[in-house]
VOFIVO-9653 format. One line per field, with one value per residue: x, y, z of N, C-alpha, C, O in turn; residue in one letter. Coordinates in pm, whole numbers. Atoms other than C-alpha are relative to their C-alpha. Layout:
BEGIN
nxx: c(X, ...) .
nyy: c(Y, ...) .
nzz: c(Z, ...) .
caxx: c(X, ...) .
cayy: c(Y, ...) .
cazz: c(Z, ...) .
cxx: c(X, ...) .
cyy: c(Y, ...) .
czz: c(Z, ...) .
oxx: c(X, ...) .
oyy: c(Y, ...) .
ozz: c(Z, ...) .
code: c(A, ...) .
//
This chain:
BEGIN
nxx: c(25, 102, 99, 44, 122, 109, 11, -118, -50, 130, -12, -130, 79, 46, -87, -27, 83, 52, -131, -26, 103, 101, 145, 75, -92, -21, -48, -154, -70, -133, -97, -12, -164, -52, 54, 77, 133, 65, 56, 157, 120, 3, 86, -25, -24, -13, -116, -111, 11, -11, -120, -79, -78, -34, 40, 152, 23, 33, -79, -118, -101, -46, -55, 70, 8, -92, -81, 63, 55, -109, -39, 94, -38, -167, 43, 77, -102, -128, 77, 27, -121, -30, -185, 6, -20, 126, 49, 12, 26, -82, 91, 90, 80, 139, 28, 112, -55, -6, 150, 26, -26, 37, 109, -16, 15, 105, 81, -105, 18, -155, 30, -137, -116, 55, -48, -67, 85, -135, 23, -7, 121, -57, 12, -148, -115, -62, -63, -130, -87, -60, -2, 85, 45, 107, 131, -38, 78, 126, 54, 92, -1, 73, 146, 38, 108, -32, 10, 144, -39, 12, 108, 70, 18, 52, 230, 63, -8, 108, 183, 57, 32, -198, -75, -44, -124, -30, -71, -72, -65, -129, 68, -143, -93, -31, -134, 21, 125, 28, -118, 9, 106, -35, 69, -83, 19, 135, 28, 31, -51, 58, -9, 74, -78, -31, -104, -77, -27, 176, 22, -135, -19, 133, -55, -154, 49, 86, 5, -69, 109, 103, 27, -10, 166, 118, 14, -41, 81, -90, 96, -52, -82, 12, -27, -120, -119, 52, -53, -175, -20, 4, -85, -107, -8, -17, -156, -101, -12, 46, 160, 59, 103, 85, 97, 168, 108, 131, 112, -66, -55, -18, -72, -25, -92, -23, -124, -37, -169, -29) .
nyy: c(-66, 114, -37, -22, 50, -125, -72, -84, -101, -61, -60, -117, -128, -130, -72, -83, -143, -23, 15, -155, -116, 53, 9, -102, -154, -69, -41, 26, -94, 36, -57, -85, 50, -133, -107, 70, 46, 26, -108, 1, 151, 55, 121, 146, 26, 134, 37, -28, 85, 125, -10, -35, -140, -94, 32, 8, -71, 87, 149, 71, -18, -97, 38, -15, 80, 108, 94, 104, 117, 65, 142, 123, 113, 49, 94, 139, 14, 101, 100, 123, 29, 32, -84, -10, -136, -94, -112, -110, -81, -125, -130, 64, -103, 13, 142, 65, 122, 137, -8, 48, 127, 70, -3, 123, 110, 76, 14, 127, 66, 56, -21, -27, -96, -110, -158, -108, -180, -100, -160, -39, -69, -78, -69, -34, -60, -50, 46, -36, -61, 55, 143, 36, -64, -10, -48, -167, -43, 69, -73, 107, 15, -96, -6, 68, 111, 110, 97, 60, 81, 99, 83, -25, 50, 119, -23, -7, 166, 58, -13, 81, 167, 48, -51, 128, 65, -38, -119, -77, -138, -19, -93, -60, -45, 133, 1, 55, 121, 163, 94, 89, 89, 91, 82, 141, 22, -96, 35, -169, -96, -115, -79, -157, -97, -145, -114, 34, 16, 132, 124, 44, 50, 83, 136, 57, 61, 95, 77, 114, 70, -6, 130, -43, 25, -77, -110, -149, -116, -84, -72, -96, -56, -64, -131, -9, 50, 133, 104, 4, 142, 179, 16, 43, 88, 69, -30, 23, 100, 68, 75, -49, 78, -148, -106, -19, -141, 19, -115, -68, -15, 194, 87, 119, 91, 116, -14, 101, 80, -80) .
nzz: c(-128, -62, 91, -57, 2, 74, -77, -6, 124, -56, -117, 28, 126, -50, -94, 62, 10, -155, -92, 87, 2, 188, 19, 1, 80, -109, 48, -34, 22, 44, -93, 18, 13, -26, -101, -115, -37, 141, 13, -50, 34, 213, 63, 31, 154, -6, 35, -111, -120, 92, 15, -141, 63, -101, -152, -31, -210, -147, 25, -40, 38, 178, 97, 97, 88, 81, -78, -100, 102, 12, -149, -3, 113, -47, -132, 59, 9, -50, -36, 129, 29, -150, -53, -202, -70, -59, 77, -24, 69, -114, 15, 37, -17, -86, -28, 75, 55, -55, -60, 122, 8, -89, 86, 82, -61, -105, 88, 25, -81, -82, -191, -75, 85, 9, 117, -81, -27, -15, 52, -109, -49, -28, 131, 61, -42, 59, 125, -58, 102, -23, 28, 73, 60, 84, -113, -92, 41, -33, -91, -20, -134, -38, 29, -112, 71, -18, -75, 14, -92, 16, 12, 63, 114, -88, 14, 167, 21, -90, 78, 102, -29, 48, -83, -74, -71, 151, 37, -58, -9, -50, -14, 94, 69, 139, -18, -116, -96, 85, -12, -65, -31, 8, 78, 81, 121, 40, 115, 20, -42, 54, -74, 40, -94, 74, 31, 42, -117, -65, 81, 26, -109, -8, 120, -94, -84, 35, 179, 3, -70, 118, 56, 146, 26, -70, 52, -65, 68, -34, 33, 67, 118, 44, -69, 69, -96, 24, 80, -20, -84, 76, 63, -24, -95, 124, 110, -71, -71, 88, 46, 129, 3, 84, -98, 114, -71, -68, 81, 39, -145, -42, 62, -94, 41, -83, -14, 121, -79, -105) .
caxx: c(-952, -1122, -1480, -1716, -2044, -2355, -2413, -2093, -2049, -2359, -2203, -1837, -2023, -2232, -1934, -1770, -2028, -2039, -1676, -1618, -1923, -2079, -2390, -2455, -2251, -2109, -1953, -1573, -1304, -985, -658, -482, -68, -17, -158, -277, -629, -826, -998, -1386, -1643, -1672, -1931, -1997, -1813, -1852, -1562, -1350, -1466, -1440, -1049, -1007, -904, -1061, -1124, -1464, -1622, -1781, -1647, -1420, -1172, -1014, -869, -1163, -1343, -1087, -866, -1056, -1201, -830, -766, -1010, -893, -527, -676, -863, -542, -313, -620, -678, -264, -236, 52, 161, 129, -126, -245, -129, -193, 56, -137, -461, -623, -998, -952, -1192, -915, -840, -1181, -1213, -939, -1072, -1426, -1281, -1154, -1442, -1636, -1392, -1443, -1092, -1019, -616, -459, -478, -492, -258, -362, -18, -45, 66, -288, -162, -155, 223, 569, 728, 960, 1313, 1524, 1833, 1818, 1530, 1528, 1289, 1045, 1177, 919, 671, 372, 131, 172, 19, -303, -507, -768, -549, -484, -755, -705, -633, -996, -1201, -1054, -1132, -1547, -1518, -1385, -1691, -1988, -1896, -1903, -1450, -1319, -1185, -904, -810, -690, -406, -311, 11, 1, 371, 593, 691, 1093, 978, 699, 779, 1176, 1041, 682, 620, 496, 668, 512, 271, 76, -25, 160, -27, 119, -41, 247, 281, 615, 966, 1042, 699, 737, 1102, 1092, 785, 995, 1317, 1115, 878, 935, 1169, 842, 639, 590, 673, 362, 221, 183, 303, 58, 192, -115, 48, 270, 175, 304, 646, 883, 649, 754, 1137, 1117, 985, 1218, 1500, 1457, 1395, 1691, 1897, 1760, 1738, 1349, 1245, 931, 648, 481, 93, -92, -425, -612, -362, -224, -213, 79, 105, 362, 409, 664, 833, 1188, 1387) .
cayy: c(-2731, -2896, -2907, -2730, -2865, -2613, -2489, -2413, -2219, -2048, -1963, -1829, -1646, -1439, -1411, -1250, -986, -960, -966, -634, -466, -544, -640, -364, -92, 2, 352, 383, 626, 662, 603, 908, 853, 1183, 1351, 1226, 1167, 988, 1163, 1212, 919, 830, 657, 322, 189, -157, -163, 20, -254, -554, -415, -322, 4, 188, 148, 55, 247, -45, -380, -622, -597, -372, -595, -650, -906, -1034, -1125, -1278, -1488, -1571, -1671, -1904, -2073, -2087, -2229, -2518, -2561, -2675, -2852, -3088, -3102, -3187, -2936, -2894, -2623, -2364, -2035, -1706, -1360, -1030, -742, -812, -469, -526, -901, -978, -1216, -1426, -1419, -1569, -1818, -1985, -1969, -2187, -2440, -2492, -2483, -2770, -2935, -2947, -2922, -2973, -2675, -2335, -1949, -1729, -1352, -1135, -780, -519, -403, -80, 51, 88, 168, 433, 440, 340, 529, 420, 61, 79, 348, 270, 346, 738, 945, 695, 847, 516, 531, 843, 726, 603, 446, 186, 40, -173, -307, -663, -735, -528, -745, -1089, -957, -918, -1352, -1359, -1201, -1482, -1802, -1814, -1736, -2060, -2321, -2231, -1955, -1769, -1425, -1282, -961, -691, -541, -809, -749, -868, -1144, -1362, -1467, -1666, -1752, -2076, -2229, -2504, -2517, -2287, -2384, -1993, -1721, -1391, -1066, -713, -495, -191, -81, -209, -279, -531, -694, -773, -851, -1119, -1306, -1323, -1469, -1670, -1764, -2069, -2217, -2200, -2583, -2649, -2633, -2376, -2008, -1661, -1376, -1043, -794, -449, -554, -248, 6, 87, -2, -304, -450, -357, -553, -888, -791, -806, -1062, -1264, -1196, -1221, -1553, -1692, -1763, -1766, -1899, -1669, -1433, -1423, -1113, -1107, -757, -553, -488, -848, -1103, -1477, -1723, -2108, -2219, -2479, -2578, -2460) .
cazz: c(-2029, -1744, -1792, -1606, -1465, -1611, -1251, -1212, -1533, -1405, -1060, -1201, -1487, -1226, -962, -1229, -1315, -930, -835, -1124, -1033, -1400, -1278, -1119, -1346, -1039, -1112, -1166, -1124, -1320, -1166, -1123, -1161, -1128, -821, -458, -504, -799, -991, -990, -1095, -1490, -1461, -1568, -1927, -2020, -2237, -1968, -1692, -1913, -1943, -1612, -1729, -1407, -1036, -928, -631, -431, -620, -534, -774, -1077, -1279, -1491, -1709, -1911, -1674, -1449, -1749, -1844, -1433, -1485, -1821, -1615, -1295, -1481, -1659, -1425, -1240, -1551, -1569, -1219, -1179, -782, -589, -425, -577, -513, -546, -402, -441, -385, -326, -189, -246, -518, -756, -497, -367, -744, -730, -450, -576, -819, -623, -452, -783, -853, -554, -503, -82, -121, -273, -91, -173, -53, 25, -2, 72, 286, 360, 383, 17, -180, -44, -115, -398, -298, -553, -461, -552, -771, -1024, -1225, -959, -935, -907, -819, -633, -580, -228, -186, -322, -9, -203, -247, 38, 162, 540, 619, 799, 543, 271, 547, 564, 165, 140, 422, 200, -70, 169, 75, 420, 549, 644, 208, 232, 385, 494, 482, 577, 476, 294, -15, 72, 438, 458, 85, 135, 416, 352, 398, 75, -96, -434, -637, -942, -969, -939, -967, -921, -902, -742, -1000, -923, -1040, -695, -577, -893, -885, -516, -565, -891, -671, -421, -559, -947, -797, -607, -954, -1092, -1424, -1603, -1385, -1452, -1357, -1438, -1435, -1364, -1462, -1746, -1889, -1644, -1769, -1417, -1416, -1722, -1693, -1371, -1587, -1836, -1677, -1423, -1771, -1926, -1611, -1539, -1852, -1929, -2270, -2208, -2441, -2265, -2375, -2341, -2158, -2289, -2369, -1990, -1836, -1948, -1840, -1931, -1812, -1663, -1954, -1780, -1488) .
cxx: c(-96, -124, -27, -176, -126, -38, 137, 60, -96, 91, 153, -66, -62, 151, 87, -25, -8, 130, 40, -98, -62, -113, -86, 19, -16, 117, 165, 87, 113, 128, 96, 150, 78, -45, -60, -111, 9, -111, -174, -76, -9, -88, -16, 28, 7, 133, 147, 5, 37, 185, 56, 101, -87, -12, -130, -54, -11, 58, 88, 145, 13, 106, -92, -49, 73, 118, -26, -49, 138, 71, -53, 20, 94, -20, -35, 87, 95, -113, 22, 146, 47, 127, -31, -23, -180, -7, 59, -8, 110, -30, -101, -115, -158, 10, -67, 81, 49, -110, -8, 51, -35, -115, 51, 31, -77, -76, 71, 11, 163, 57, 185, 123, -59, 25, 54, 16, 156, -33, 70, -90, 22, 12, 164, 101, 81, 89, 157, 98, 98, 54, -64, -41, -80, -141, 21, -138, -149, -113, -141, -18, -43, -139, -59, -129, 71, 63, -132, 32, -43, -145, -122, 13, -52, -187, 29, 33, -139, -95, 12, 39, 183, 49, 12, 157, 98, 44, 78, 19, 109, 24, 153, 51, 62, 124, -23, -48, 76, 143, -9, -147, -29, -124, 100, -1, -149, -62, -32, 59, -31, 36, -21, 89, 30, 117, 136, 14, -47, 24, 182, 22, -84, 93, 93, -47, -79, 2, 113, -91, -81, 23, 46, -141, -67, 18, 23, -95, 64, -95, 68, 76, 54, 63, 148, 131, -50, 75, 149, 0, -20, 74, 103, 4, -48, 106, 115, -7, -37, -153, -46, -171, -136, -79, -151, -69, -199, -71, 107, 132, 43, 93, -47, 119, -29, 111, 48, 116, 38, 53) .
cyy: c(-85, 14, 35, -88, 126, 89, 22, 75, 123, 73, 79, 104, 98, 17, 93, 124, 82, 37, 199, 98, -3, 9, 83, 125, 81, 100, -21, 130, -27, 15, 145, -10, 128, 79, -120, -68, -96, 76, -8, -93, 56, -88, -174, -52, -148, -82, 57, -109, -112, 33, 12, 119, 131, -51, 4, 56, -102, -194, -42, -40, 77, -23, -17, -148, -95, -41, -114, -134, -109, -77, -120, -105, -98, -97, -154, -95, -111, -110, -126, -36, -65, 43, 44, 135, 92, 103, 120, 125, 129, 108, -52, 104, -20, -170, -99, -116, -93, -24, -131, -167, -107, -33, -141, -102, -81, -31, -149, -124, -67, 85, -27, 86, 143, 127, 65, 145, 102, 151, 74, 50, 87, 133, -42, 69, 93, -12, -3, -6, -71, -145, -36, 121, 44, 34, 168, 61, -45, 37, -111, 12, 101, 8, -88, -78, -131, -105, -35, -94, -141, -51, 67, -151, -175, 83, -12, -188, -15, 9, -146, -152, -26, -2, -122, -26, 13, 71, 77, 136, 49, 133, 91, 38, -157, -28, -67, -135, -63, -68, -138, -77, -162, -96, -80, 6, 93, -26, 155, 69, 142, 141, 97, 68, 166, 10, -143, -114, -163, -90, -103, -67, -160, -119, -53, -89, -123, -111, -167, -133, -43, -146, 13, -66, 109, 143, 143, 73, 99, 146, 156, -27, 181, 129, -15, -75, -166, -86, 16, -92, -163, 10, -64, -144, -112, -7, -38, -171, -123, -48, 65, -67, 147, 16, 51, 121, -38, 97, 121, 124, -127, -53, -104, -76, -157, -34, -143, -91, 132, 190) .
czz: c(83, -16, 132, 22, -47, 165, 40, -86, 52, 131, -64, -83, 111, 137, -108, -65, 143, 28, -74, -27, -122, 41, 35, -51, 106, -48, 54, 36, -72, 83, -52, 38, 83, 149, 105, 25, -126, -50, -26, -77, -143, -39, -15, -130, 10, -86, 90, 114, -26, -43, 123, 18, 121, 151, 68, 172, 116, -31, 41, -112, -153, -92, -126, -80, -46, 89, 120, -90, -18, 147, 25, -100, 79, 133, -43, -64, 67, 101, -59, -19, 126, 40, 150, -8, 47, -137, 72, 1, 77, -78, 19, 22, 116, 14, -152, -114, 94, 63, -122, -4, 107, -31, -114, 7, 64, -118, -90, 31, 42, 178, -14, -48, 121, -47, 89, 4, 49, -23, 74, 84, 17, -113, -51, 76, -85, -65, 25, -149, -19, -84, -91, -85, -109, 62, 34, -17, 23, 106, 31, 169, 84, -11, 140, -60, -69, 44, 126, 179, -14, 26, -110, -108, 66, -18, -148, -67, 123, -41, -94, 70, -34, 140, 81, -24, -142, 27, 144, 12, 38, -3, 22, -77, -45, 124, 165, 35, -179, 23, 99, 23, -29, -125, -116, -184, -26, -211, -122, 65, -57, 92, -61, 111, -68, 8, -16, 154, 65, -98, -37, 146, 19, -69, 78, 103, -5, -137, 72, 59, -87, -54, -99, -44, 60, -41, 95, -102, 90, -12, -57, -86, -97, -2, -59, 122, -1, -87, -29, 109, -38, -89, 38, 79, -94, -69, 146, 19, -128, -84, -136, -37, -61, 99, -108, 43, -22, -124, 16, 147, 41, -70, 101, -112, -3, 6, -84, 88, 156, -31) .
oxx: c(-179, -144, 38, -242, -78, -58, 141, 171, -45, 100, 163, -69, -13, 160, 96, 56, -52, 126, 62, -103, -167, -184, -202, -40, -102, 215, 215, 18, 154, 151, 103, 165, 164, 9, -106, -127, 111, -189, -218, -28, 0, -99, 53, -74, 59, 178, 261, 113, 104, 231, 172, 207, -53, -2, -170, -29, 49, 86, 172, 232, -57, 184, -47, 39, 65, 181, 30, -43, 140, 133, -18, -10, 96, 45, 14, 71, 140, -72, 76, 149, 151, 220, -135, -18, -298, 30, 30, 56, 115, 18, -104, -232, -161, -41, -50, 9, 71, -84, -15, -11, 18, -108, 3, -12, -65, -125, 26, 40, 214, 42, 244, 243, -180, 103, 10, 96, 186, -68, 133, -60, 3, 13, 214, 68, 125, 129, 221, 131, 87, 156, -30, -157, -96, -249, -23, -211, -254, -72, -245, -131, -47, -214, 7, -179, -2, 100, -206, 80, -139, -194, -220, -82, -114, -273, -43, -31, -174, -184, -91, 75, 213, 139, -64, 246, 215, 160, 29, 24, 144, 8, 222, -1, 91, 110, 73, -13, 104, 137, 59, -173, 18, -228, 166, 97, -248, -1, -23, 63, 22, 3, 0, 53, 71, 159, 112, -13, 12, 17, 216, 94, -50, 110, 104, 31, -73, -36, 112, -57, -151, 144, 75, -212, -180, 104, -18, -107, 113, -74, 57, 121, 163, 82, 180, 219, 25, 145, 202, 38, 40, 105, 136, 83, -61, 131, 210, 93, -104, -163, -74, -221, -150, -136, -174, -106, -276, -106, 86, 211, 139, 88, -103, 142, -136, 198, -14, 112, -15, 80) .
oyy: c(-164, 101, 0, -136, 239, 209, 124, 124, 235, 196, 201, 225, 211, 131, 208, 209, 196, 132, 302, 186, 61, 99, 97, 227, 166, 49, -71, 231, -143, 112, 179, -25, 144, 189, -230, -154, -120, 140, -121, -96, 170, -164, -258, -55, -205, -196, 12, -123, -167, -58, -16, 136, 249, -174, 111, 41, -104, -284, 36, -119, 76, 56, 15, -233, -216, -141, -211, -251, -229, -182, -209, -222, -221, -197, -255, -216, -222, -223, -224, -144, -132, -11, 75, 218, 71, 83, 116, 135, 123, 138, -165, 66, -7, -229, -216, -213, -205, -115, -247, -272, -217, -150, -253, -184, -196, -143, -210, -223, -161, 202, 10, 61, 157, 154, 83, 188, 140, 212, -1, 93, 79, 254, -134, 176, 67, -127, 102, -99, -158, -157, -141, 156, 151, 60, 225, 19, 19, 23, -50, -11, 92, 92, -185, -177, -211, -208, 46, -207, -179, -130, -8, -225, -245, 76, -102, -229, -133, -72, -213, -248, -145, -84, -140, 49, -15, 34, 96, 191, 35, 174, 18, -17, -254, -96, -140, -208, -178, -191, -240, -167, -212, -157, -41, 8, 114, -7, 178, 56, 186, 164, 120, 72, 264, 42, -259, -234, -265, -210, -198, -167, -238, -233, -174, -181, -218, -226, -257, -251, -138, -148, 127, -160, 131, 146, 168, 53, 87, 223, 150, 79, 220, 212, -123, -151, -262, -181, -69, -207, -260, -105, -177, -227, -214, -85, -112, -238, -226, -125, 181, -109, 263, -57, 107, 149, -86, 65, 198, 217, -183, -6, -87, -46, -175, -3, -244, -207, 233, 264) .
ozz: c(39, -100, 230, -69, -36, 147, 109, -64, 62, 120, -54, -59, 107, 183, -66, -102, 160, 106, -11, -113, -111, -2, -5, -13, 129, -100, 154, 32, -67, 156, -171, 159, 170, 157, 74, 112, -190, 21, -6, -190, -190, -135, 43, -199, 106, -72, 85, 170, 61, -111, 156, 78, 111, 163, 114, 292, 224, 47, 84, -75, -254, -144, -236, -90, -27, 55, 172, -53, 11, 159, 102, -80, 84, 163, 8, -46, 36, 123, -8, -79, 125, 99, 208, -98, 17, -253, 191, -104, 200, -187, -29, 20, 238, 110, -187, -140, 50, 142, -83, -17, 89, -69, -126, -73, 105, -102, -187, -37, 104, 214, 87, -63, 137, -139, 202, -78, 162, -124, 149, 196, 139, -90, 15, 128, -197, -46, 30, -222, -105, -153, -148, -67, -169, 9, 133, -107, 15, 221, 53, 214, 207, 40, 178, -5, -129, -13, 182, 169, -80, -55, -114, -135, -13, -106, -190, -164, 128, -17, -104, 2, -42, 122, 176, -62, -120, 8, 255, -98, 155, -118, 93, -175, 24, 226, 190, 128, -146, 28, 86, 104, -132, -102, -212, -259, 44, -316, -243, 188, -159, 208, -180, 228, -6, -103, 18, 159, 101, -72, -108, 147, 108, -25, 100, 131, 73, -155, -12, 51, -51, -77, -137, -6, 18, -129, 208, -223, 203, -105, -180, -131, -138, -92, -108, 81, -22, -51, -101, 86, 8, -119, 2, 34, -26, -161, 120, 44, -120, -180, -163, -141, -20, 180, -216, 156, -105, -237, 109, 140, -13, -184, 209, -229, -61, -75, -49, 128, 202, 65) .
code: c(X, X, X, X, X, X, X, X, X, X, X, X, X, X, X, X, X, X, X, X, X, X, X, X, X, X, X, X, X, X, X, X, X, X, X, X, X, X, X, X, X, X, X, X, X, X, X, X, X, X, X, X, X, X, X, X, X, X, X, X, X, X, X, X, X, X, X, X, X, X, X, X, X, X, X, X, X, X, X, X, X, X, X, X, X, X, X, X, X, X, X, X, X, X, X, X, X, X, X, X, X, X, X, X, X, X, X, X, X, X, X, X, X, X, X, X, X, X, X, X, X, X, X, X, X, X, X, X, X, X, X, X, X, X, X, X, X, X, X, X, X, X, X, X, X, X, X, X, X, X, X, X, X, X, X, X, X, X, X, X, X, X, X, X, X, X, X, X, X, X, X, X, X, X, X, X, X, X, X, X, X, X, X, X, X, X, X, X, X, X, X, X, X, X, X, X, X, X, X, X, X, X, X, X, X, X, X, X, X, X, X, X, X, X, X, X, X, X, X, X, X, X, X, X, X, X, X, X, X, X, X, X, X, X, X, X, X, X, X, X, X, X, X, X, X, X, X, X, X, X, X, X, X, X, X, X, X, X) .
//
């Protein structure tokens, strides 16, 4: 892995207590699948935060610890491999993992890759049955705590010094803004979409841009439409490339051949 310099182990180590609210056991709530709201504060758990197992009141992101640790192995990765491409993330809720991967480029001192900020700012689309029935039933889009407007999550890349000529915003509905965004090559490909739908629309779109050598992370694995959407769109398209699990939610891959 590439090496780090000691102040820069120093500066990811505390953006990472910082980015998941850690340092200040900022309380959480659990998500709530079932019903409109979320449901009432839980406190602060260090083995729930360190999983990314709830939603942090004022932090910048709820993926958690270990994945952020593991974005950071994967970043350094294709650095030290010199695999092409940018970084990007679709979902990106408040911001705080691509807040991260950028952070790391700069902690890198690398100036010619950038990050690309895919969301709809808006929260989740409703669940189109129809076409996508593994999404029936799906009630994500009712939760308003998670969508996060586009300039909130611009001030939250502005508190940590990220908000420059690096990074992109693409701002839509997946099925709208990725068939034609314009990025060539991606060394990272990180997606947090939850539903069958987001995560099947993202691979179709994007997995042909992915380097070889470079890496797809797949933040909900876990959720059940989630991982039917990487199923299949594995099996349809041939990729037998092993799928590594993060913390028991999280997968990543690399990409081996076409």
């Amino acid at each position: 892995m590439l090496a780090e310099s000691p102040l820069a182990t120093l500066y990811l180590d505390l953006l990472e207590q910082t980015l998941t609210g850690a340092i200040l056991q900022d309380t959480g709530v659990l998500p709530a699948f079932l019903s409109t709201t979320v449901v009432a504060s839980v406190g602060y758990d260090r083995e729930r935060r360190s999983k990314g197992r709830d939603w942090p009141t004022h932090a910048h992101t709820m993926i958690g610890l270990e994945r952020l640790r593991s974005l950071r192995h994967l970043v350094a990765e294709v650095l030290e491999n010199g695999t092409s491409g940018d970084l990007l993330e679709a979902g990106v809720w408040r911001g705080g993992a691509s807040i991260y991967m950028r952070a790391l480029l700069a902690a890198h001192g690398v100036n010619d890759r950038r990050v690309w900020v895919v969301d709809s700012f808006a929260g989740l689309p409703p669940p189109n049955e129809k076409d996508f029935p593994a999404d029936r039933g799906d009630r994500l889009h009712e939760i308003g705590y998670l969508a996060v407007p586009l300039e909130e999550v611009k001030q939250n890349f502005q508190k940590y010094g990220m908000l420059d000529s690096q990074v992109e915003f693409v701002s839509g509905w997946f099925k709208d803004t990725l068939p034609t965004i314009p990025v060539s090559q991606l060394a990272i490909l990180r997606l947090d979409g939850d539903m069958y739908e987001s995560t099947t629309q993202c691979l179709r779109s994007l997995y042909g841009r992915v380097s070889i050598g470079g890496f797809v992370i797949i933040d909900d694995f876990g959720l059940p439409p989630c991982r039917q959407a990487v199923e299949d769109f594995r099996e349809q398209n041939g990729i037998v490339d092993p799928l590594i699990d993060i913390d028991g939610m999280a997968v990543f891959w690399q990409r081996a051949g076409p």
